[in-house]
ChimeraX commands (.cxc) that place a marker at each C-alpha (Angstrom):
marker #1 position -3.05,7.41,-9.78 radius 0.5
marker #1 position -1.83,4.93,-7.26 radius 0.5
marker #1 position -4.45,2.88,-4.85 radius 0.5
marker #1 position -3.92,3.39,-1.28 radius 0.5
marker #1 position -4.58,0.29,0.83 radius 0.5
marker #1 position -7.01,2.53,3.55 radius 0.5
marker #1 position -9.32,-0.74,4.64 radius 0.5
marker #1 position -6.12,-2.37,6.95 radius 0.5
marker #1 position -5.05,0.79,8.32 radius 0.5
marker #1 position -8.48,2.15,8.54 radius 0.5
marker #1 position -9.14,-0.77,10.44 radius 0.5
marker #1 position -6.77,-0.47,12.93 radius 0.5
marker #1 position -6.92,3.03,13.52 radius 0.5
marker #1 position -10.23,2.16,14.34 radius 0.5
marker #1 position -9.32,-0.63,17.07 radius 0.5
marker #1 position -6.63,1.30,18.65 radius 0.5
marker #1 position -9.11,4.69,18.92 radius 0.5
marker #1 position -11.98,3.00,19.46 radius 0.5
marker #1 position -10.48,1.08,23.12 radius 0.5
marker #1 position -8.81,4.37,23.73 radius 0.5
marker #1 position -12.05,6.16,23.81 radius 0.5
marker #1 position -13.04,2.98,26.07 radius 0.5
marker #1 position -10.72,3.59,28.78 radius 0.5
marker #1 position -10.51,6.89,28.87 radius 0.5
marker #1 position -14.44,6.96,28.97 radius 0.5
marker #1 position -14.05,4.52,31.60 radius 0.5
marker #1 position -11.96,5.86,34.21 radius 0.5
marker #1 position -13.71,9.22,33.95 radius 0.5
marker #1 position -16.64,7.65,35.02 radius 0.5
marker #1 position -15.42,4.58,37.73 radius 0.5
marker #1 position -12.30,6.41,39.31 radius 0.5
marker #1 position -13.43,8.87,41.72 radius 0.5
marker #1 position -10.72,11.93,42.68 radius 0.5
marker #1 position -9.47,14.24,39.66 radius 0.5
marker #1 position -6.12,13.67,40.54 radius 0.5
marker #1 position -6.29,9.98,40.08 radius 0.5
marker #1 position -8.25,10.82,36.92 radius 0.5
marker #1 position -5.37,12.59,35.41 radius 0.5
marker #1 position -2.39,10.00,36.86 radius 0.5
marker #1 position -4.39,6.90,35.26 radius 0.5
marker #1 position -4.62,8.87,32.00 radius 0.5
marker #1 position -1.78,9.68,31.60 radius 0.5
marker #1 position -0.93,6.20,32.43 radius 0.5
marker #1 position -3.06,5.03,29.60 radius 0.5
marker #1 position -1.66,7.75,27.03 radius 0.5
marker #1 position 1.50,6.95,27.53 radius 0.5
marker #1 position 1.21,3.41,27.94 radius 0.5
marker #1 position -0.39,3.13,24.47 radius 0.5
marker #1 position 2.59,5.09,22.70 radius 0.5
marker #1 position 4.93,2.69,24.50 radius 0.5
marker #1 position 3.14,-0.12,23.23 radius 0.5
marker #1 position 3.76,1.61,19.34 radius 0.5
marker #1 position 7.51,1.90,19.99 radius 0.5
marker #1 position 7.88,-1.76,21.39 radius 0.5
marker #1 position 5.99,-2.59,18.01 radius 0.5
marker #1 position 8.34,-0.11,15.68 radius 0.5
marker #1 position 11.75,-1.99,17.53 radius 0.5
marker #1 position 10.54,-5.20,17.52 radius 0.5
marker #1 position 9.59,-5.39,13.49 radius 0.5
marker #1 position 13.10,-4.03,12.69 radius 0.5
marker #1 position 14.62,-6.07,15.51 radius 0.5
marker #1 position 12.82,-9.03,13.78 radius 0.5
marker #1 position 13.53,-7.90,10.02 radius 0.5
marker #1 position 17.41,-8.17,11.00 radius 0.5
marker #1 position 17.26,-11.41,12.68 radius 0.5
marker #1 position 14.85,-12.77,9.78 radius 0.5
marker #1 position 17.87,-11.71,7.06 radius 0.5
marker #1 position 20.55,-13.09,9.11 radius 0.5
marker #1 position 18.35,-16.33,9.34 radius 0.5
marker #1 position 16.94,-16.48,6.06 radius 0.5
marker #1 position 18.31,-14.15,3.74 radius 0.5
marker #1 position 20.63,-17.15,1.81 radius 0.5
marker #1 position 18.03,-20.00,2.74 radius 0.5
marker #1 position 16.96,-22.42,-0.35 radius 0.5
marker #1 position 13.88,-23.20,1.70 radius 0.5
marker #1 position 12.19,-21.56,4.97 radius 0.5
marker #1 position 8.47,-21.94,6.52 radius 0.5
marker #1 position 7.16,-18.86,5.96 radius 0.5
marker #1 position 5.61,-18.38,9.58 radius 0.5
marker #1 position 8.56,-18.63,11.59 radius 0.5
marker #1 position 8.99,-14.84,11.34 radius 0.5
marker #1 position 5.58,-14.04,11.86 radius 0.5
marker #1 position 5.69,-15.82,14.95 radius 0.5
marker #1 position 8.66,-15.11,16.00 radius 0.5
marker #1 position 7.78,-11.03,15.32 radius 0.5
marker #1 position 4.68,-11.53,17.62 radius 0.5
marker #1 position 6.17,-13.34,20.72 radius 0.5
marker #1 position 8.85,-10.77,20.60 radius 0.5
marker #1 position 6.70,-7.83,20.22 radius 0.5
marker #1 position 4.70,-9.40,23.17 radius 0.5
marker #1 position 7.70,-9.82,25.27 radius 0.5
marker #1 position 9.27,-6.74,25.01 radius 0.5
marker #1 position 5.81,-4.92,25.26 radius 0.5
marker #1 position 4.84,-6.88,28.59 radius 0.5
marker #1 position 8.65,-5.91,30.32 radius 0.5
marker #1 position 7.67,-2.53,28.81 radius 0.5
marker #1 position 4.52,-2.45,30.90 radius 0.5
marker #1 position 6.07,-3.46,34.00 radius 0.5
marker #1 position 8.47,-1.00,33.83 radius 0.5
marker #1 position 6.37,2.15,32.88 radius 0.5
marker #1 position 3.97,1.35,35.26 radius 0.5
marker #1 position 6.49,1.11,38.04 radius 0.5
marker #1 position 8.08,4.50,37.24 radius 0.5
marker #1 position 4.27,6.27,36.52 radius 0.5
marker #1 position 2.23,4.86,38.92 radius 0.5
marker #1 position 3.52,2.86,41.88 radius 0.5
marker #1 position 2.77,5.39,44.27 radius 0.5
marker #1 position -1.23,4.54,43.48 radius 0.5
marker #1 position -3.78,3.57,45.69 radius 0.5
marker #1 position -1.76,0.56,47.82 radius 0.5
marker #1 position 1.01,1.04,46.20 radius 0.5
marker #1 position 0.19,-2.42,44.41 radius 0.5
marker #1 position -1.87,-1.38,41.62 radius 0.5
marker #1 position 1.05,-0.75,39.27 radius 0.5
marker #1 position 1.35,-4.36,39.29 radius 0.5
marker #1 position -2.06,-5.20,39.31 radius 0.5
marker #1 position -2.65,-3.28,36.22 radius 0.5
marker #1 position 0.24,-4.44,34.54 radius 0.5
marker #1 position -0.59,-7.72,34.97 radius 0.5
marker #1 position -4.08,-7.52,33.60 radius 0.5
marker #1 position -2.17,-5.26,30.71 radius 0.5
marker #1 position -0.14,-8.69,30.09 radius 0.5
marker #1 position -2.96,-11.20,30.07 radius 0.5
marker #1 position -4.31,-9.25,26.99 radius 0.5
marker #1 position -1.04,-9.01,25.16 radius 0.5
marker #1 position -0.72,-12.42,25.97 radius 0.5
marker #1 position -3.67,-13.53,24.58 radius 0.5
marker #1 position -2.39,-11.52,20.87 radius 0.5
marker #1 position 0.42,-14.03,21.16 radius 0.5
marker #1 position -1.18,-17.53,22.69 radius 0.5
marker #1 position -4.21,-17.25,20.15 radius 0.5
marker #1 position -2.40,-16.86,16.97 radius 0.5
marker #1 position -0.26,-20.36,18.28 radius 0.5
marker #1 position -3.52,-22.14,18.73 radius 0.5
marker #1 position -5.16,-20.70,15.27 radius 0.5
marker #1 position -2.05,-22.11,14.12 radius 0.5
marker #1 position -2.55,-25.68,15.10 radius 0.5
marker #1 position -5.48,-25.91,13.40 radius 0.5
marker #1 position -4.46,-23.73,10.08 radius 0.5
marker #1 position -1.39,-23.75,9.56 radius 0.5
marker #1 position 0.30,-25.68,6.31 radius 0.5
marker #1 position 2.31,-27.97,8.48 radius 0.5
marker #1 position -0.69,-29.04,10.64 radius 0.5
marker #1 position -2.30,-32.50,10.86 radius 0.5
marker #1 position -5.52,-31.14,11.21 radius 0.5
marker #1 position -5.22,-29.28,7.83 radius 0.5
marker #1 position -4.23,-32.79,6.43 radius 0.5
marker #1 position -6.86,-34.65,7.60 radius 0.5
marker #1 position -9.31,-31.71,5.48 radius 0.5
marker #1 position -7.05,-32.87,2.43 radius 0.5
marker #1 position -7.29,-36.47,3.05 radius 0.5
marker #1 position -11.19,-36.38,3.59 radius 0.5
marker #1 position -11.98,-34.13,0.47 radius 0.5
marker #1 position -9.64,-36.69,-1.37 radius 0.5
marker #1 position -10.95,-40.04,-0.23 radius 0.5
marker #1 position -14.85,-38.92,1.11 radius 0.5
marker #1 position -15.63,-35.87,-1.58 radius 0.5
marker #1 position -17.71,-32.87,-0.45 radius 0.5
marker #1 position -19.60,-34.04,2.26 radius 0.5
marker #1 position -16.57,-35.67,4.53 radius 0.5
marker #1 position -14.69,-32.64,3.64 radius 0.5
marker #1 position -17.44,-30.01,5.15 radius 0.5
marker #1 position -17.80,-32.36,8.30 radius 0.5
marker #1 position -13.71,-32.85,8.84 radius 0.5
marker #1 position -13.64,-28.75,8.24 radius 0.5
marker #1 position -16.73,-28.44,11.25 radius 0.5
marker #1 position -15.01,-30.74,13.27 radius 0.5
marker #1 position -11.38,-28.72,12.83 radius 0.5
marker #1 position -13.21,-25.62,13.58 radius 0.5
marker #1 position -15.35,-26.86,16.54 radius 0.5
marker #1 position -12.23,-27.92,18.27 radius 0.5
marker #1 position -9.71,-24.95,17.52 radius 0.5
marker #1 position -12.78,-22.80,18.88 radius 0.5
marker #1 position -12.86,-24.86,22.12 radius 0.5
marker #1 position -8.98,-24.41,23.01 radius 0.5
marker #1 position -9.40,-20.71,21.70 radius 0.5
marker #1 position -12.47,-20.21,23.49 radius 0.5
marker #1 position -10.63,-22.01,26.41 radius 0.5
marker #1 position -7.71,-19.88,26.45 radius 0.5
marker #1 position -9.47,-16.50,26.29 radius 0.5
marker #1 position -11.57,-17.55,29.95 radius 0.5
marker #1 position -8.14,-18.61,31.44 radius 0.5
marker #1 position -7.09,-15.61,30.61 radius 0.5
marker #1 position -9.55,-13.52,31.16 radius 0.5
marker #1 position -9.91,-15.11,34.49 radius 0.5
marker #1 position -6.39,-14.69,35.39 radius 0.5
marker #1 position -6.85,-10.90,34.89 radius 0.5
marker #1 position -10.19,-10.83,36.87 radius 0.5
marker #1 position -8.18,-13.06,39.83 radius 0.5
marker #1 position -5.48,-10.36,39.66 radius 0.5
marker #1 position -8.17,-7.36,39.57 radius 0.5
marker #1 position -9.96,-8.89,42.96 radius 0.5
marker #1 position -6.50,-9.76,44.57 radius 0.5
marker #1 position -6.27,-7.78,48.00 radius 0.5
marker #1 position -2.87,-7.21,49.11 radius 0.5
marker #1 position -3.89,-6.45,52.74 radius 0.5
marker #1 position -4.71,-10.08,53.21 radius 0.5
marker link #1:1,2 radius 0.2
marker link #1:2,3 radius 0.2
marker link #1:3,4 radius 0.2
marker link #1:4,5 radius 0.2
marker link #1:5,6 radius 0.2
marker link #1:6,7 radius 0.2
marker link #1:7,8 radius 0.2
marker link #1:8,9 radius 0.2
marker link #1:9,10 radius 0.2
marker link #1:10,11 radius 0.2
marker link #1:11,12 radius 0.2
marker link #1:12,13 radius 0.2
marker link #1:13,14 radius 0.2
marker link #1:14,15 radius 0.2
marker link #1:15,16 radius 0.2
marker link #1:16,17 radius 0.2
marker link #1:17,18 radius 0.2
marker link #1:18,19 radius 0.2
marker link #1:19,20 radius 0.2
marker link #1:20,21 radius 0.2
marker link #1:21,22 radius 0.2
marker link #1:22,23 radius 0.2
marker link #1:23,24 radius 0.2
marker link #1:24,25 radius 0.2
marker link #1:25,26 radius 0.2
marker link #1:26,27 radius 0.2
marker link #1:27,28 radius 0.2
marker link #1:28,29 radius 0.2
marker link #1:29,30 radius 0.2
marker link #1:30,31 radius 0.2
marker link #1:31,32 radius 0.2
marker link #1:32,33 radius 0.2
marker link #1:33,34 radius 0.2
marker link #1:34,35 radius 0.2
marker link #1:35,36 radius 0.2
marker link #1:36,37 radius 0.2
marker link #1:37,38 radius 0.2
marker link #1:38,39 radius 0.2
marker link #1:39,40 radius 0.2
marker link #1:40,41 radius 0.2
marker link #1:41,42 radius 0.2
marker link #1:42,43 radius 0.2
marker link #1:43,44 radius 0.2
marker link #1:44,45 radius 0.2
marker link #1:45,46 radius 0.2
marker link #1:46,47 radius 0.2
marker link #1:47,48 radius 0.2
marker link #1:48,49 radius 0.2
marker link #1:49,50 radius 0.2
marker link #1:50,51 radius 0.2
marker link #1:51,52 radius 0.2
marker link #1:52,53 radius 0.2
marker link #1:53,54 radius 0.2
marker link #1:54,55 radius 0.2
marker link #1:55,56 radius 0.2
marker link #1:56,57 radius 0.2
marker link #1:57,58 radius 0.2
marker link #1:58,59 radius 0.2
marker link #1:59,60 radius 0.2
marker link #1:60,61 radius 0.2
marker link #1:61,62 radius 0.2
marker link #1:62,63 radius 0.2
marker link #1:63,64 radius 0.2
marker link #1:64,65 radius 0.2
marker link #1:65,66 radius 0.2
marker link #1:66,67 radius 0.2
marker link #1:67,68 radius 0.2
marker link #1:68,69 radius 0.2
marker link #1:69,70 radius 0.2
marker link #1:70,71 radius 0.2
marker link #1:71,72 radius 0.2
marker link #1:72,73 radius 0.2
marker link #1:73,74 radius 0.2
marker link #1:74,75 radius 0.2
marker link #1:75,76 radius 0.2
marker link #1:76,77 radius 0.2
marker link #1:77,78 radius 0.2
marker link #1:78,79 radius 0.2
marker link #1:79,80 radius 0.2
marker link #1:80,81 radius 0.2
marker link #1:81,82 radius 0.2
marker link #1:82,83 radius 0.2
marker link #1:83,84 radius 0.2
marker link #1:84,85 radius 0.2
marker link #1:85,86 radius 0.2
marker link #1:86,87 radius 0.2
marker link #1:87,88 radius 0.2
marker link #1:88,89 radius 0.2
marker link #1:89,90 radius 0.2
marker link #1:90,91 radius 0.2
marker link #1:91,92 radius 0.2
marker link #1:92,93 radius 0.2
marker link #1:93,94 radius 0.2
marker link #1:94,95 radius 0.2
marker link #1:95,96 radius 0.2
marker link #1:96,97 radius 0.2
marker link #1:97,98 radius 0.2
marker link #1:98,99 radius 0.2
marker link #1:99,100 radius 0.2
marker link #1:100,101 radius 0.2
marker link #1:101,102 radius 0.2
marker link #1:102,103 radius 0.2
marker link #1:103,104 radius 0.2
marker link #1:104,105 radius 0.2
marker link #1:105,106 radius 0.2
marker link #1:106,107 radius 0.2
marker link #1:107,108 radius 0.2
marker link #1:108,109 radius 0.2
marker link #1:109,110 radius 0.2
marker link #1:110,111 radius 0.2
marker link #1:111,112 radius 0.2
marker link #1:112,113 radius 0.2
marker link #1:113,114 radius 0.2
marker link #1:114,115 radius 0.2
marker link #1:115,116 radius 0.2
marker link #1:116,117 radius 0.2
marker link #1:117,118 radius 0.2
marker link #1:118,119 radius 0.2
marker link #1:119,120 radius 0.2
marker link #1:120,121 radius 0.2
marker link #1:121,122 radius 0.2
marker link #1:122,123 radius 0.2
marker link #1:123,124 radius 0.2
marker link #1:124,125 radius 0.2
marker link #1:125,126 radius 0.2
marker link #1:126,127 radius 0.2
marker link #1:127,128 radius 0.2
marker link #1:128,129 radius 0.2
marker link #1:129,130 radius 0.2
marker link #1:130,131 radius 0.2
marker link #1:131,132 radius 0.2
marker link #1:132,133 radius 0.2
marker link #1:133,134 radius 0.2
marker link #1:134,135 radius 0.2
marker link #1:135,136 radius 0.2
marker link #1:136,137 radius 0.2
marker link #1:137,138 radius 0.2
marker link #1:138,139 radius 0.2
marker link #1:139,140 radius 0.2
marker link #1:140,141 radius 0.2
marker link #1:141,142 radius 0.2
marker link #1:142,143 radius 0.2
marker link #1:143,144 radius 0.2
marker link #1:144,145 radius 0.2
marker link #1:145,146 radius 0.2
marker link #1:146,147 radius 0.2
marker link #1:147,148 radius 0.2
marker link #1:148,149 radius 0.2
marker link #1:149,150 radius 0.2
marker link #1:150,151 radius 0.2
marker link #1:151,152 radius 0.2
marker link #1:152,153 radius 0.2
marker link #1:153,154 radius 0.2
marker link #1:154,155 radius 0.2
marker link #1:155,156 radius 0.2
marker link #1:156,157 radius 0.2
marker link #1:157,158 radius 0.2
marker link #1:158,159 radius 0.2
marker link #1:159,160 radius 0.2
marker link #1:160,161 radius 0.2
marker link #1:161,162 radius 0.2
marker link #1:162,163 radius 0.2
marker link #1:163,164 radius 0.2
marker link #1:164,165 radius 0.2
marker link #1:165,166 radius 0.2
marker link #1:166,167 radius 0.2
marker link #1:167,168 radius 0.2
marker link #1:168,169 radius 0.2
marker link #1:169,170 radius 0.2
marker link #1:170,171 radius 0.2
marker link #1:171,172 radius 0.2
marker link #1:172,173 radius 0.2
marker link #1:173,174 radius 0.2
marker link #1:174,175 radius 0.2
marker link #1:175,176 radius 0.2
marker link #1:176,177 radius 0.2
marker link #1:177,178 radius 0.2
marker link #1:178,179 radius 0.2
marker link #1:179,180 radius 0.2
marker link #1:180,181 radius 0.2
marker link #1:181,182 radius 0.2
marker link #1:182,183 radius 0.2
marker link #1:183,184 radius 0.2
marker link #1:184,185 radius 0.2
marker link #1:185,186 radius 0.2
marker link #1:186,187 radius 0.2
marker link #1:187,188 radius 0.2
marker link #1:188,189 radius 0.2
marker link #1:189,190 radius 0.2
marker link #1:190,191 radius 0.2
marker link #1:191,192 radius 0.2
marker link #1:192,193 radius 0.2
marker link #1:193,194 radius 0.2
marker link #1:194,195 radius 0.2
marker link #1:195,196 radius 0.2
marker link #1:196,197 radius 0.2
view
């Protein structure tokens, strides 16, 4: 009997229902008028699948670029096509957005909030690709932070290696922590932007 790797998937399933059930639950219960009830959710429905094809053509746009970079290489860092995978996924995803909001819902409210909600839409798929850059900084093989763990667990044993490790992680939090309120902000800034003015 073969074991099924269920925890990953499970997982997110989990994350992709579980915000689904979020906006839907939310625009039932902020958005007033059944008729803009039923063009946001079907917004949001199709939106989401959108979002799964943009993730199905970039991994096999990625897989062929990664073999025509790689595929003879003696030597490669192993992240490139990770990273490369997510800033492409995020770029076609956020033109994605743009352009299914403009065709579904740009005769909303103002007429603006197609944008308005593709642009919050964008800092959040942003934020999948900016984070994983900064993580990287701080964890990644290549990085000097990473050496200067080595170097202290090498030259000061146990105790300078636990204090460079707090002081690695106390500073990757701040720039993550950092980036998530600019972020966030932008979004809110966008959200509260009047187009009457």
């Amino acid at each position: 009997m073969r074991a099924i790797p269920v925890g990953p998937s499970a997982d997110g399933f989990e994350t992709y229902g579980v915000t689904g059930v979020a906006l839907i639950t939310f625009i039932l219960m902020a958005v007033h008028g059944q008729v803009v009830q039923v063009q946001l959710l079907v917004w949001i429905f199709v939106m989401r699948v959108m979002m799964i094809i943009a993730s199905a053509l970039s991994y096999f746009l990625n897989e062929a670029v990664a073999k025509a970079r790689f595929g003879n290489a003696d030597k490669m860092n192993f992240e490139a096509p990770l990273t490369s995978l997510v800033w492409l996924t995020s770029l076609i995803s956020v033109a994605i957005t743009y352009a299914v909001s403009y065709v579904l819902i740009s005769e909303l409210g103002d007429g603006s909030l197609w944008w308005k909600l593709s642009t919050v839409i964008t800092c959040g798929t942003l934020a999948g690709a900016i984070i994983p850059e900064l993580v990287k900084v701080f964890t990644s093989v290549d990085s000097g932070h990473v050496r200067e763990v080595v170097t202290a667990s090498r030259e000061g044993g146990p105790s300078l290696n636990i204090l460079s490790g707090f002081v690695a992680g106390n500073f990757s939090a701040y720039w993550l922590g950092l980036a998530i309120v600019a972020l966030m902000g932008s979004a809110y800034y966008v959200s509260r932007f009047d187009s009457a003015r």
